[in-house]
N, C-alpha and C positions, 0 to 999 in steps of 0.2 A: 309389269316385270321388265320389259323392254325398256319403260321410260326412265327406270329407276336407275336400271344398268347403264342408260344413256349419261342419265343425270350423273351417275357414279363417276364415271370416267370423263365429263365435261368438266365436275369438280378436281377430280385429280390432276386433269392435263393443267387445271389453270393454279393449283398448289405449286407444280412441277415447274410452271413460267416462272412465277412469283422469287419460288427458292432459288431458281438457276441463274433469274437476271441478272444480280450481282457477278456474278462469274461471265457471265456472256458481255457483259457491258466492260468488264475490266480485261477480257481478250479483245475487246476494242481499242485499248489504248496503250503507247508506246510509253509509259511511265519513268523518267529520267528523272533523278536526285539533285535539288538545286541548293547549293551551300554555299551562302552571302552572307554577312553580317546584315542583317535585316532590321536588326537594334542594338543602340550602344553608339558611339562614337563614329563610327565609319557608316554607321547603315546610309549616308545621305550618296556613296558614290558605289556602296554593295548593291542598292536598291537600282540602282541606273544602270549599273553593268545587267543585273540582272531582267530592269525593264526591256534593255536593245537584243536581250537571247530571246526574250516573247515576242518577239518580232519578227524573229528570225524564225521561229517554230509556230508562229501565226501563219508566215507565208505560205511555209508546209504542208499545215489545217486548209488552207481555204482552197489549195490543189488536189487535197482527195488525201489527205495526209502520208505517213512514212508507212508502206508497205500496205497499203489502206486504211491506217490505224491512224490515230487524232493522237498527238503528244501530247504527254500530259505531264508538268510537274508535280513533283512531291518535295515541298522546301524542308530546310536546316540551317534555322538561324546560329552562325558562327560570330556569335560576337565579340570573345576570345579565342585565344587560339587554344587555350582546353576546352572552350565549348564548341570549337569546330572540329574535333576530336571526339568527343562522346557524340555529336550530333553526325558525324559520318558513322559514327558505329551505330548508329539507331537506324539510319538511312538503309546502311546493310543488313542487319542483324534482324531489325522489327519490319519495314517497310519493302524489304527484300531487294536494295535495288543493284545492278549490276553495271550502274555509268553513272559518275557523279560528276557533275558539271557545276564549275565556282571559278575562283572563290575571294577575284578583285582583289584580298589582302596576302600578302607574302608569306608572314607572319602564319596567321591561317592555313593558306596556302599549304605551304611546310609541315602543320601538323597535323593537318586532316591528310597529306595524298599519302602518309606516314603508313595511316591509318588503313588507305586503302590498299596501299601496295600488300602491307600484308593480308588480307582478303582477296586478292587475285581479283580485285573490281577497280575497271577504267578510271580514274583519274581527269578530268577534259579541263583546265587553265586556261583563261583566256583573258584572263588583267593581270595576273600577281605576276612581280618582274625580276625577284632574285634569283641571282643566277643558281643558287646554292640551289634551288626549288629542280631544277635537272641538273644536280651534277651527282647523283646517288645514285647513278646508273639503273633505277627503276624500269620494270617492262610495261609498264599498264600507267604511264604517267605521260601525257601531251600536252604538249604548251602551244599554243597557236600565236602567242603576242610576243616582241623583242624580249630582249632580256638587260637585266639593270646596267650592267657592264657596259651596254650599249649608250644608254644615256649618260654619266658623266663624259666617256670619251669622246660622244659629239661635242659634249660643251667642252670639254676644253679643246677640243679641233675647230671648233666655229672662232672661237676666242684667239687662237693659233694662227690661221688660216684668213678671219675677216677681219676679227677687233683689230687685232694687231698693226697689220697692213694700213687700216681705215683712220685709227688713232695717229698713225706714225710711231709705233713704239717698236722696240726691238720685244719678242715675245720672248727673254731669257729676262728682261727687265720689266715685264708687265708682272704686278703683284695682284694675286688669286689669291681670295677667301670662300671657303669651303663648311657651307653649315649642314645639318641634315637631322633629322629627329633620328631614337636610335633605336625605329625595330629593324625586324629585316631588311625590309625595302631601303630605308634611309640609309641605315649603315651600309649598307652593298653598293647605291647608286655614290652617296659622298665619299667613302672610304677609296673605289673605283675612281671618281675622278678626280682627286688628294693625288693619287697615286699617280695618275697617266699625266697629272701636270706636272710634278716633280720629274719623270720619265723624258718629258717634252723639255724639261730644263728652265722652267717659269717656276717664279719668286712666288712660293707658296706662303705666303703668312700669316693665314691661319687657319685652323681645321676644328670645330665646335660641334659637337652633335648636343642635343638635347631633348628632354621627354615631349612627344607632341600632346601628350595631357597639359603642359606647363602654361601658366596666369603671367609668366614675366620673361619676356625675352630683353631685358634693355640690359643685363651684363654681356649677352652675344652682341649688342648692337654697340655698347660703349666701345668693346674690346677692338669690334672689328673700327669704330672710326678710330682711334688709338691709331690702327696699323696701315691707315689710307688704302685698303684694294682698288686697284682701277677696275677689280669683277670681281661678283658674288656669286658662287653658283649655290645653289640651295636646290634641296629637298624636302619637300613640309606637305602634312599636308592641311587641309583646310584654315582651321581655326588655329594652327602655330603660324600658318603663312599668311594668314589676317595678320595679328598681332605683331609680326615682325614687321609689318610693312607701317602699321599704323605707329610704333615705337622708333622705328627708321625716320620719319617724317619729323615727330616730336624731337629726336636729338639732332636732325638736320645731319642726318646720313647721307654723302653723296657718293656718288659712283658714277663710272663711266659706261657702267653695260652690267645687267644683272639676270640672271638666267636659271628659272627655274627647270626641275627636271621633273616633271608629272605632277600627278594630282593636284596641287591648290593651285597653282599659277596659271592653267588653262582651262581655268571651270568658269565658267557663265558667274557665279558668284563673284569673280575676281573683281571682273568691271561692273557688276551692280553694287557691291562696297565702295571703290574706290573711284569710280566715273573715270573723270579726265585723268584721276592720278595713276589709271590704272594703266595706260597707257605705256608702249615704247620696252615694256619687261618683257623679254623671251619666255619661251617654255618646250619641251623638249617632251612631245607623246607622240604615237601615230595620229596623224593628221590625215581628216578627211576632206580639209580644202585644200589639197595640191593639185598642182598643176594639169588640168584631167587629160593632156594628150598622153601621159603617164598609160592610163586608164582607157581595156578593151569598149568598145561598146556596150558589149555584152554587161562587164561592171557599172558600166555608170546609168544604163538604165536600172539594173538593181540599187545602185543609189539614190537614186530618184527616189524608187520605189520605197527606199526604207525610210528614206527620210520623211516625205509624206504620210506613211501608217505610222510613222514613231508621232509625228505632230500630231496626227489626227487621235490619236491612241491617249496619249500622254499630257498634251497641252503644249509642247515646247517641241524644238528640234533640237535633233541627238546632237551629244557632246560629244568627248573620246572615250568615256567609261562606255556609254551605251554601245558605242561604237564599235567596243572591243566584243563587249559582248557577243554584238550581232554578228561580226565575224566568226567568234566563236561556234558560235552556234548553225551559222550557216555553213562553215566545213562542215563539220559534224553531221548536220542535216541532210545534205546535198553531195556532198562527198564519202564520208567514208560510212555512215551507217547504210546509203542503199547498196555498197558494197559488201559491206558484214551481212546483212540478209537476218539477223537477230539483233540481241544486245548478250551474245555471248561474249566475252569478254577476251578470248582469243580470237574469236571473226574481228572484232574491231581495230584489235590489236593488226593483226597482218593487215587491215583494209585501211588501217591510218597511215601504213608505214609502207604499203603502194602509193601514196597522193605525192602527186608532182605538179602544180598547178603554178606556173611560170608568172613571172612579173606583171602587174599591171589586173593580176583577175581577184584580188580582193580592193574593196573600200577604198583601202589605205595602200596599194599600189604595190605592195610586197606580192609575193609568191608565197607557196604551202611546199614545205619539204620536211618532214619531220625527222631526226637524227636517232638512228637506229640503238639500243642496247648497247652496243661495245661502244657507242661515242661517246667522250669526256663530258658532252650536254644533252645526253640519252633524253627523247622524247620531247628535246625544242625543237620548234622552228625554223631551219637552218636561215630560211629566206627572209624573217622579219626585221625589221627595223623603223626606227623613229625618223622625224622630222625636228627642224627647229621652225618655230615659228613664234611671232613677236603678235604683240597688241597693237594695233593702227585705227585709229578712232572706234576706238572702244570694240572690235576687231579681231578676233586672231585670222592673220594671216602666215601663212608658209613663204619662209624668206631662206633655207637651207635645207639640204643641198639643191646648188641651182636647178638639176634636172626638173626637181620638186615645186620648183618655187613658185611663188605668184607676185611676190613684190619683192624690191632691195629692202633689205635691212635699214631702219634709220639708228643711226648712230653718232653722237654719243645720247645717254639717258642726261635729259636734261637737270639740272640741281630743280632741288623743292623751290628755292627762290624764283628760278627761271620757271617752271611749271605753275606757277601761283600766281605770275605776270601774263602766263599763255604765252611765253616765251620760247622759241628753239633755234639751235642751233646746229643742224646734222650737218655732217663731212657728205659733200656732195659726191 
């Protein structure tokens, strides 16, 4: 009788393990909503932003995790911007999640935190750059990276400020062409720096947006050699910013300085397409090889840090998508969620919009200051901002602003004929 009743209740307590572990194993972990494009056209820099936030929530894991609990993703592939819309309402709705963290596309961006805001569920941005993306005065939407605005106005302040001077030209007589593909992101950073050159009072001549789906950029290349720019500032990304570079060569497009503003111009792919030709083109993202006296201690051992587990993790070292990522992710991790004390969506709220984290304490040298509800860029970044930096033997180096810098700019961009000779000519 005794052994049976034993037996009885040894049977039940181990039913009772069985059914509960599920529950007991999932109050183990801090489960956050990750929404990349993961497939389709963009997954190659949705995938890498998203790869340098696992890094960031690695570090966290291998410390004893967030609250004691091990982070855990639950992804949503956003590969358009209506499927990064149903797939944040899936994220909410079926997977219950209360913090969605994305989403590298603007476009997306835009209509997934759409989606969130009316759910009353955090929002976390840490690639997507238009500025429209914070200007809807949202309560539960943060952005941790610049904003688009930010990037055409350096380039045409770098063009103002150095081309100008370096070339010898009067900058009301330096002619500016302006391309950009035309989702959000494109039309926001070229329509923005169209704008701020005409403002600056430089001979705009022309402004072309076009689909970065498109197989044939040589009517944007005929056009713009037609109107001679001594600058090109562009927006593209990958596979339009191939193709215009490789159709520029074919018509013997020359220019004096050319200046991409994100995505394709400063990815590792650039100079493994192009080698030597890739040389000498700007590009305009946060940059994490500046100048590191910028940079606390405290940060640049964390850079070490990331950069090593990204290599070791991944096969390569982090670019700026991963880059942004990690940042992202590491406020987030380190800052405001051991603040919030859940993933209630109002503790996060007030605990992201305490963070004051002064110059020099992320990656990329900026500060954390997030812009309160009543501000016209409710839930940006007030402190982020970009770099410029150019390609130097196959290289990106930070040549602007000087604080930042690691090298002079070489200027001008050599012609295709001088480049084919191994020929250059910079203004010393």
């Amino acid at each position: 009788m005794r052994k049976s009743t034993i037996g009885l209740l040894v049977a039940s307590l181990l039913v009772f393990i069985l059914c509960a572990s599920p529950a007991v194993m999932a109050a183990e972990k801090v489960k956050i909503g990750a929404l990349f494009p993961f497939s389709g056209p963009l997954a190659l820099l949705g995938q890498e932003s998203f790869n340098g936030a696992t890094v960031a929530a690695d570090i966290i894991n291998e410390k004893g995790g967030l609250w004691g609990k091990q982070i855990e993703w639950v992804k949503g592939d956003g590969v358009d911007p209506k499927k990064a819309m149903t797939e944040c309402e899936r994220l909410i709705s079926v997977e219950g999640m209360k913090l969605i963290f994305g989403t590298y596309s603007s476009s997306r961006s835009y209509a997934a935190s759409g989606v969130a805001e009316r759910n009353k569920v955090i929002y976390w941005e840490q690639g997507a750059i238009a500025d429209p993306i914070t200007e809807r005065g949202f309560k539960y939407l943060f952005r941790t990276c610049p904003r688009a605005g930010q990037f055409g106005t350096m380039a045409v302040n770098f063009a103002k400020e150095v081309l100008a001077p370096t070339l010898k030209l009067d900058p009301k007589a330096m002619k500016v062409a302006v391309m950009f593909e035309d989702s959000l992101y494109g039309t926001t950073v070229g329509s923005n720096a169209a704008k701020h050159a005409m403002a600056m009072g430089m001979n705009v001549v022309a402004t072309d947006s076009y689909s970065h789906k498109t197989v044939d950029l040589s009517p944007v290349v005929m056009r713009f050699k037609a109107r001679k720019p001594d600058v090109i500032i562009a927006t593209s990304y990958l596979q339009d910013g191939l193709l215009f570079w490789r159709q520029a060569k074919e018509a013997n497009l020359n220019v004096k300085a050319f200046i991409g503003t994100g995505a394709c111009h400063g990815m590792p792919d650039w100079a493994k397409t192009f080698g030597e030709e890739a040389n000498y083109i700007f590009n305009i993202d946060p940059a994490i090889g500046i100048n590191p006296d910028v940079l606390n201690a405290k940060t640049k051992a964390i850079l070490k840090e990331f950069r090593e587990k990204f290599n070791k993790k991944f096969g390569h070292f982090p670019a700026t998508h991963a880059s942004l990522g990690f940042v992202g992710g590491s406020v987030l991790f380190e800052e405001v969620l051991p603040r919030a004390g859940s993933l209630d969506p109002e503790a996060i709220r007030k605990a992201a919009l305490q963070v004051d984290i002064p110059k020099g304490s992320t990656i990329f040298g900026f500060g954390v200051k997030f812009a309160p509800p009543a501000h016209p860029a409710a839930g940006q970044n007030l402190l982020a901002h970009p770099a410029l930096m150019q390609w130097q033997e196959k290289r990106m180096v930070v040549v602007y602003p000087v604080e930042f810098g690691m090298k002079k700019p070489l200027i001008p961009l050599p012609t295709w004929e001088q480049r084919g000779k191994g020929e250059t000519s910079f203004v010393k």
